[in-house]
TORTORTI-94723 format. One record per residue (C-alpha): residue number from 1; residue in three letters; x, y negated, z negated. Coordinates in Angstrom, 3 decimals. Example, Ala and Ser with C-alpha at 12.3 -4.5 7.8 and 13.67 -1.06 7.14 Angstrom:
2
(rec 1,"Ala",(12.300,4.500,-7.800));
(rec 2,"Ser",(13.670,1.060,-7.140));
//
This chain:
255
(rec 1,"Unk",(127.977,-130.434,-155.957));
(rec 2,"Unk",(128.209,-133.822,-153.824));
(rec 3,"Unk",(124.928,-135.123,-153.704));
(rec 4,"Unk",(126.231,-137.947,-151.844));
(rec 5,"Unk",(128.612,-138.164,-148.557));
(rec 6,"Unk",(129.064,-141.919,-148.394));
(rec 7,"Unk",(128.109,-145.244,-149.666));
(rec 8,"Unk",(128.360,-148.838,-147.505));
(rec 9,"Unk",(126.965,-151.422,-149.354));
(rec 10,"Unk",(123.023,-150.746,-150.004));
(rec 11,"Unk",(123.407,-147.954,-147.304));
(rec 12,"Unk",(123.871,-144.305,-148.760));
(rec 13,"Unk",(124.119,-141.059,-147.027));
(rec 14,"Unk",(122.878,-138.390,-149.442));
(rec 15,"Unk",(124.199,-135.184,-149.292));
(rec 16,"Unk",(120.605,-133.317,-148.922));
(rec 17,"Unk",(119.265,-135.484,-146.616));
(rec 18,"Unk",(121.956,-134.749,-144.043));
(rec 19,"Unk",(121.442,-130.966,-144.514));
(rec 20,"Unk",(117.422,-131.133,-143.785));
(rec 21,"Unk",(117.853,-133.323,-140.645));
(rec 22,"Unk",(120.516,-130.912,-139.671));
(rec 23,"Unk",(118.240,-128.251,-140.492));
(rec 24,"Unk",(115.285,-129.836,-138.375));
(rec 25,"Unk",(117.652,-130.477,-135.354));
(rec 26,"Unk",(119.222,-126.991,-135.366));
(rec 27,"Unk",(115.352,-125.412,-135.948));
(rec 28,"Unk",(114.039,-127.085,-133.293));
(rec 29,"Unk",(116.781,-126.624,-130.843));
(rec 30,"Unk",(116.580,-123.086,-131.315));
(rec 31,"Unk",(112.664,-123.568,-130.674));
(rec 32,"Unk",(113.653,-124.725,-127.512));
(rec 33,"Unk",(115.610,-122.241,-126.188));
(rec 34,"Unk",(113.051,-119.534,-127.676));
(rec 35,"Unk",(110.033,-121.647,-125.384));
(rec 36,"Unk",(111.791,-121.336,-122.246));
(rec 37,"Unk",(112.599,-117.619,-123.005));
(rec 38,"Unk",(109.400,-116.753,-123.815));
(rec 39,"Unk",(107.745,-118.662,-120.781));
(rec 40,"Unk",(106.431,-121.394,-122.987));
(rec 41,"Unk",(106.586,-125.166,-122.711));
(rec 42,"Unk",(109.773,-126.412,-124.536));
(rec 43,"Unk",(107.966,-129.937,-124.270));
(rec 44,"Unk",(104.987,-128.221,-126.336));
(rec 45,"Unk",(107.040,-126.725,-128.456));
(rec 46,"Unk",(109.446,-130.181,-129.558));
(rec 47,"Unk",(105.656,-131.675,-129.764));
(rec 48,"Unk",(104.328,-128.639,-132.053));
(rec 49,"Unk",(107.775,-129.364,-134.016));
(rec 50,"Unk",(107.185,-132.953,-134.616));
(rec 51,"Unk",(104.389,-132.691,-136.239));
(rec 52,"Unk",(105.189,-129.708,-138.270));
(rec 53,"Unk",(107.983,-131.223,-139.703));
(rec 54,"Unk",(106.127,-134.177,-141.117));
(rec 55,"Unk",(103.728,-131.610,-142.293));
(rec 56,"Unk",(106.427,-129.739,-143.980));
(rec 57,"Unk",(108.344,-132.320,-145.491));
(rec 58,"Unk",(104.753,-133.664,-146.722));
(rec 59,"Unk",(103.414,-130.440,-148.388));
(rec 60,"Unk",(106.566,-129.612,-150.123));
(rec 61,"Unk",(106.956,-132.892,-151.662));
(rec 62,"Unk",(103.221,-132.938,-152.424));
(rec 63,"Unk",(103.712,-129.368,-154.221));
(rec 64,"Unk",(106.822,-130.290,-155.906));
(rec 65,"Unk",(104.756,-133.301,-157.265));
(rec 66,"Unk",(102.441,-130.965,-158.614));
(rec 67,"Unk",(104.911,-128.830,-160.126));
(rec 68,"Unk",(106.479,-131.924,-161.820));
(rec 69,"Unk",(103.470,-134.008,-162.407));
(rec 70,"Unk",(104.062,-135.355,-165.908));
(rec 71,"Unk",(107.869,-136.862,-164.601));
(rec 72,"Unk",(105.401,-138.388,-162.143));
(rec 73,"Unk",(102.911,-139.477,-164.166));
(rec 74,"Unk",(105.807,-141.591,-165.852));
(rec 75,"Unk",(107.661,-142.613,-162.619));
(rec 76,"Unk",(105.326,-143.038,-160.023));
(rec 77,"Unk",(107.499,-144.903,-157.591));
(rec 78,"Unk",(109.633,-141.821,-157.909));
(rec 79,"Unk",(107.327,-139.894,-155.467));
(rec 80,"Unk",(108.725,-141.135,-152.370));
(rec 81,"Unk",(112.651,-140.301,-153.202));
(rec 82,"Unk",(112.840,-137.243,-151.388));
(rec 83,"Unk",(116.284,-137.598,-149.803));
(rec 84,"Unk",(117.650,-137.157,-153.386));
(rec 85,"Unk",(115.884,-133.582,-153.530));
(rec 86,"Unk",(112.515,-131.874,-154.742));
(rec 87,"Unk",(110.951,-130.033,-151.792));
(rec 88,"Unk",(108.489,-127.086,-152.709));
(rec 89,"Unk",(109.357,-124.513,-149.352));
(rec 90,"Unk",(105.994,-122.717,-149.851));
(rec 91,"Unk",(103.804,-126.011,-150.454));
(rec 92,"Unk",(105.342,-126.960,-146.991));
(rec 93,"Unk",(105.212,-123.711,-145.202));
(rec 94,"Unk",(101.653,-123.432,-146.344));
(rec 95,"Unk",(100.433,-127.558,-145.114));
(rec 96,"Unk",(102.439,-126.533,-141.923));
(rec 97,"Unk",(100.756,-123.297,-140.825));
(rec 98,"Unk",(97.282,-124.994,-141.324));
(rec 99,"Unk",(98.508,-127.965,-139.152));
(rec 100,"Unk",(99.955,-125.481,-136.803));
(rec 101,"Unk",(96.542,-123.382,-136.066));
(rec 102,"Unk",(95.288,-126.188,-135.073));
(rec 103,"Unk",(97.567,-127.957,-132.586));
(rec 104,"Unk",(98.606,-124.474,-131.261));
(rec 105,"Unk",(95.094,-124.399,-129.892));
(rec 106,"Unk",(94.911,-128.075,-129.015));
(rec 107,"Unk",(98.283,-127.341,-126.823));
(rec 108,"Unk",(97.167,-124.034,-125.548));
(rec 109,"Unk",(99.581,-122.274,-126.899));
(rec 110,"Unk",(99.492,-118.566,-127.435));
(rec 111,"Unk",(99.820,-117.879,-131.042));
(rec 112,"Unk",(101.548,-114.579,-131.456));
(rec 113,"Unk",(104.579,-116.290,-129.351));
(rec 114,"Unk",(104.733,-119.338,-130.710));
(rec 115,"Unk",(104.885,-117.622,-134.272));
(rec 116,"Unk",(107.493,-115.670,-133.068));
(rec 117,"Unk",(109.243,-118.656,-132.447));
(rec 118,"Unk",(108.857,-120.233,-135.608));
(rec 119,"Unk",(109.723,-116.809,-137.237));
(rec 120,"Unk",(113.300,-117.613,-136.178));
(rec 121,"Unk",(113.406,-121.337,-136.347));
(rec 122,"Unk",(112.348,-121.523,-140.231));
(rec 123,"Unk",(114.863,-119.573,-141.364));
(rec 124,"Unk",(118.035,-121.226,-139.567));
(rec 125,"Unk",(116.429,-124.433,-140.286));
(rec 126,"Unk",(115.744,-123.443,-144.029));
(rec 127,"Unk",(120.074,-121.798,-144.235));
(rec 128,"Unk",(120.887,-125.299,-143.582));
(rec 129,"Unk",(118.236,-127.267,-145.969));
(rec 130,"Unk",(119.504,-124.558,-148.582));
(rec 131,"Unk",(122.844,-126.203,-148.655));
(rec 132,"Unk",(121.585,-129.597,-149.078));
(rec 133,"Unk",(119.601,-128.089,-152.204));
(rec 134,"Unk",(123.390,-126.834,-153.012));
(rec 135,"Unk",(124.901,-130.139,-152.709));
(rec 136,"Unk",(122.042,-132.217,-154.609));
(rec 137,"Unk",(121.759,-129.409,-157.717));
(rec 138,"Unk",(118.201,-128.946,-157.458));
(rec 139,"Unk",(116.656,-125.072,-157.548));
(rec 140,"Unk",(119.802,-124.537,-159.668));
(rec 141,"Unk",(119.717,-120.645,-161.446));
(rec 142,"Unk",(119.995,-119.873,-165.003));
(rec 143,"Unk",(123.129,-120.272,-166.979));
(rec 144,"Unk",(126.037,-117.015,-166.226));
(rec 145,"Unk",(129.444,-116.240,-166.616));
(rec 146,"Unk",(129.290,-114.552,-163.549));
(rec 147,"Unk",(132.988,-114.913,-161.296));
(rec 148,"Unk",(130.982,-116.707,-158.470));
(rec 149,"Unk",(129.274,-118.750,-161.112));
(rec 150,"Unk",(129.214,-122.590,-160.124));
(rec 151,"Unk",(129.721,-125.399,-162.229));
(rec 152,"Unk",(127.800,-128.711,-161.118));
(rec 153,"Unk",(129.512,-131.851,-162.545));
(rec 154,"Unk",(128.757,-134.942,-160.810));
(rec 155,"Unk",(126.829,-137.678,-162.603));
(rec 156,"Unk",(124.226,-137.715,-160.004));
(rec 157,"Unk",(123.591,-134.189,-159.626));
(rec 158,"Unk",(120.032,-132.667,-160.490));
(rec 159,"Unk",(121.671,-129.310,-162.483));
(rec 160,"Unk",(122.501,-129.120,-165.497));
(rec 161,"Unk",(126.034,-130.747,-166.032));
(rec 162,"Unk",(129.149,-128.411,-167.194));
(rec 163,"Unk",(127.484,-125.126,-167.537));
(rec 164,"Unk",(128.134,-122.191,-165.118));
(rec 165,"Unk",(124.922,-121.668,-163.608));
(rec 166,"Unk",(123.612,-118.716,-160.896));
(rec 167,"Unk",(124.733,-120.599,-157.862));
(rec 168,"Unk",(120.730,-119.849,-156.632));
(rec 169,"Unk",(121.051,-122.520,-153.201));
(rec 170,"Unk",(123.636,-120.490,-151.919));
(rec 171,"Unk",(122.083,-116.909,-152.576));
(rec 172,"Unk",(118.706,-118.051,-150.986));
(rec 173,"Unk",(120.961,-119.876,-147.855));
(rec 174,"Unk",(122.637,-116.325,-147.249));
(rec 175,"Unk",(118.862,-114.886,-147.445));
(rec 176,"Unk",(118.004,-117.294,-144.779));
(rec 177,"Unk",(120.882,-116.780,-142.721));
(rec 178,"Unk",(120.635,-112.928,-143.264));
(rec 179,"Unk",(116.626,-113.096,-142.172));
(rec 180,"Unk",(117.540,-115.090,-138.981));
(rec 181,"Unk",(119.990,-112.654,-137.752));
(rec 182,"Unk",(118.310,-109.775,-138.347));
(rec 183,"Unk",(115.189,-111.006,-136.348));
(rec 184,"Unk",(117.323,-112.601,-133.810));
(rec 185,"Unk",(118.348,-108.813,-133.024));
(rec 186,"Unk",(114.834,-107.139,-133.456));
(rec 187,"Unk",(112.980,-110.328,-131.349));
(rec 188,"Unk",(113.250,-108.155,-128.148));
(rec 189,"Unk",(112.129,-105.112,-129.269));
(rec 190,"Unk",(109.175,-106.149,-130.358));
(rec 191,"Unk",(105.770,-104.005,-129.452));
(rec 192,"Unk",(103.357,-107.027,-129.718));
(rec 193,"Unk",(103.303,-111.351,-130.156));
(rec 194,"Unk",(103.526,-112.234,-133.246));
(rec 195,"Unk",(105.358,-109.378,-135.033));
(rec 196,"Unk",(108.436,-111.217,-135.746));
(rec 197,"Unk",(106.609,-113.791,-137.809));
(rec 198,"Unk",(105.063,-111.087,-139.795));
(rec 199,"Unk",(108.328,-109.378,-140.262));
(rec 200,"Unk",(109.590,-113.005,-141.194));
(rec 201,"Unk",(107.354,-113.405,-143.671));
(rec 202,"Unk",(107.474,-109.536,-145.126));
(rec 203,"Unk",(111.304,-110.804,-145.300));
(rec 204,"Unk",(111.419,-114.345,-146.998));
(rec 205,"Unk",(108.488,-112.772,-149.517));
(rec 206,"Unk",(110.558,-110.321,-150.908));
(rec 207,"Unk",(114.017,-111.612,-151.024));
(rec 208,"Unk",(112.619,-114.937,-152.510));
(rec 209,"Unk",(110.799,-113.248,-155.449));
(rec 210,"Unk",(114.330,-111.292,-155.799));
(rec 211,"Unk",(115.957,-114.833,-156.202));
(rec 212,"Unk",(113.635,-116.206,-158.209));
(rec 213,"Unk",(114.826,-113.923,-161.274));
(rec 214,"Unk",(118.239,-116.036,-161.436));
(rec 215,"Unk",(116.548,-119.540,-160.909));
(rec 216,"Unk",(116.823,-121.669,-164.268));
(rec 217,"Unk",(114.952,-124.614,-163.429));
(rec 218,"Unk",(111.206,-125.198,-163.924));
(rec 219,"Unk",(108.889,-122.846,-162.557));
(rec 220,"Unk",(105.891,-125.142,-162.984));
(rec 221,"Unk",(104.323,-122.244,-164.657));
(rec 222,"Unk",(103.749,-118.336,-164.272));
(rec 223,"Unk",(100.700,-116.092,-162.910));
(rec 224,"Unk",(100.542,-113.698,-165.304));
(rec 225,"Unk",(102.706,-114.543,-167.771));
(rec 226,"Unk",(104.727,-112.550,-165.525));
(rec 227,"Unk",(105.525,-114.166,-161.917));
(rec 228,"Unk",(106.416,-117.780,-161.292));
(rec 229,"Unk",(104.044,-118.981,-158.851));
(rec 230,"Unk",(106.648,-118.605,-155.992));
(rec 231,"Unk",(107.173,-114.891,-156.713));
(rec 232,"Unk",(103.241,-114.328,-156.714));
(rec 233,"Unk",(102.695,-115.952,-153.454));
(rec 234,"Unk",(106.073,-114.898,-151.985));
(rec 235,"Unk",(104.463,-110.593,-153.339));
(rec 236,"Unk",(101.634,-111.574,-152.079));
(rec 237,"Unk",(102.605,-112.718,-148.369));
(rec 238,"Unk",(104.814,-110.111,-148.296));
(rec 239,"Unk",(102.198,-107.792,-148.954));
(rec 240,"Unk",(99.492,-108.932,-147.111));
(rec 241,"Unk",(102.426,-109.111,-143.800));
(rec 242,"Unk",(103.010,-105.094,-144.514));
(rec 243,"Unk",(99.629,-103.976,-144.529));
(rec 244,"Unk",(99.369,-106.039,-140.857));
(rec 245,"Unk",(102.473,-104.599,-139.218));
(rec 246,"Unk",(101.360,-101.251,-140.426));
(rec 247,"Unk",(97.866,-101.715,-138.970));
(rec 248,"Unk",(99.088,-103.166,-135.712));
(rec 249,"Unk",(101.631,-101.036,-135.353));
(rec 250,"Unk",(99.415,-98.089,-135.040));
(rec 251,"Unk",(97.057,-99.846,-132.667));
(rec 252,"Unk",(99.712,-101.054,-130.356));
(rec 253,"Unk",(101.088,-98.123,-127.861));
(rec 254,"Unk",(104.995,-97.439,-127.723));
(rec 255,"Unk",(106.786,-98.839,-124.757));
//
C-alpha cells in the first residue's frame, strides 16, 4: 500500500525493508529471551541468528529468482533489489535449516531446544516481514469483491493497480501471529526438545497451502497440475511433521 516511508535525496526508506529488519530484530530478541530460559547461550543463539538470517534472506531471494527467472534473464542487475520485495519464505527456510544443522553442532548446541526456539522466533519474525509484503504489494491474492478486499494504488506498488484483490499479506501475517501465540502457550508443556518446531512446521504447512488458494500472483508453476509448489512442500512438511509427533509422542512417557 506504501511501499515507501521516506525519501532524502538518493536515500530511501522502503516500506518492506523496514518490516524485515523489524522482523529480524523482534525474532531474534525473542531468541534471546527463549536461550536464557531454556539454559542456552543467548550469545550462541544471536551468533546462530546472524548467520541464519543471511542464509534466509539469501535462499529466498535465490528461490524467488528461480521462480521469476525469465524477468531475470532480462534484468539481471535486478537480482540484488531485494528491499523493494521478492523473498521466497520456503527457499529461505529451507537454505537456513541446512546452515543451521551445521553450526548448531559447531556451537554445541542441543538441537531439539534450539528448534524450539526458532519454532517461535520464525513466526513473530515472519507476522512482521508479512506486513512489509503488505506494504510493497508483492504475494498479492486473486482479484474479489470481498468487503475486506484491498485495493493497491500506488505507482510503485508490485500488485496489480485498481483492482480489489484478496488482501493475501495480511491473511498469512494473522497466520503467523496466530502460530506464534499458540506455541508460545503450548512451549511449556511440551513432552520432549524439539516438539514445538514440529508443531511449527505441522502449523505454517497447512495454513500456508490454505492461503495459497486466494494468492493471484505467479506461482512459478504447479506439481501436479494441481498444487503450486508452495502448497506441495508446505502438504508435504506438514505431513512428514505429523507422522513425527505421532511417533514420538508414543515413545516419549507422560509427565
Amino acid at each position: 500500500m506504501f511501499p515507501v516511508i521516506f525519501e532524502f535525496g538518493k536515500f530511501t526508506l522502503y516500506t518492506y525493508g523496514f518490516f524485515i529488519a523489524l522482523g529480524v530484530l523482534a525474532a531474534v530478541f525473542f531468541a534471546r529471551h527463549e536461550a536464557k530460559r531454556l539454559g542456552l547461550d543467548p550469545n550462541r543463539i544471536t551468533d546462530l541468528c546472524f548467520y541464519l538470517v543471511i542464509a534466509a534472506i539469501l535462499g529466498s531471494r535465490l528461490f524467488f529468482v528461480l521462480l521469476n527467472y525469465e524477468y531475470y534473464m532480462e534484468a539481471p542487475l535486478e537480482v540484488f533489489k531485494i528491499w523493494s520485495g521478492g523473498l521466497v519464505f520456503y527457499g529461505g527456510f529451507i537454505v537456513a535449516f541446512a546452515v543451521a544443522l551445521v553450526l548448531v553442532r559447531v556451537y554445541g548446541l542441543a538441537l531439539g531446544k534450539t528448534a524450539d526456539i526458532a519454532a517461535l522466533a520464525i513466526p513473530l519474525g515472519h507476522f512482521f516481514g508479512r506486513l512489509g509484503c503488505f506494504s510493497a504489494g508483492c504475494c498479492y491474492g486473486k482479484t474479489c469483491e470481498l468487503p475486506w478486499a484491498v485495493t493497491f494504488s500506488h505507482p510503485e506498488s508490485l500488485a496489480p493497480l485498481n483492482v480489489p484483490v484478496h488482501p493475501t499479506q495480511l491473511y498469512s501475517a494473522a497466520a503467523n501471529l496466530f502460530i506464534f501465540l499458540v506455541l508460545l502457550a503450548l512451549r511449556k508443556k511440551k513432552r520432549f526438545h524439539g516438539q514445538v518446531f514440529l508443531l511449527y512446521l505441522l502449523l505454517y504447512g497447512v495454513l500456508r497451502s490454505f492461503i495459497e488458494i486466494f494468492r493471484g500472483d505467479d506461482r512459478g508453476g504447479f506439481v501436479m497440475h494441481v498444487f503450486s509448489v508452495s502448497q506441495a512442500l508446505g502438504l508435504s512438511v506438514a505431513f512428514f511433521s505429523f507422522v513425527v509427533l505421532v511417533f514420538l509422542a508414543k515413545k516419549t512417557p507422560r509427565g
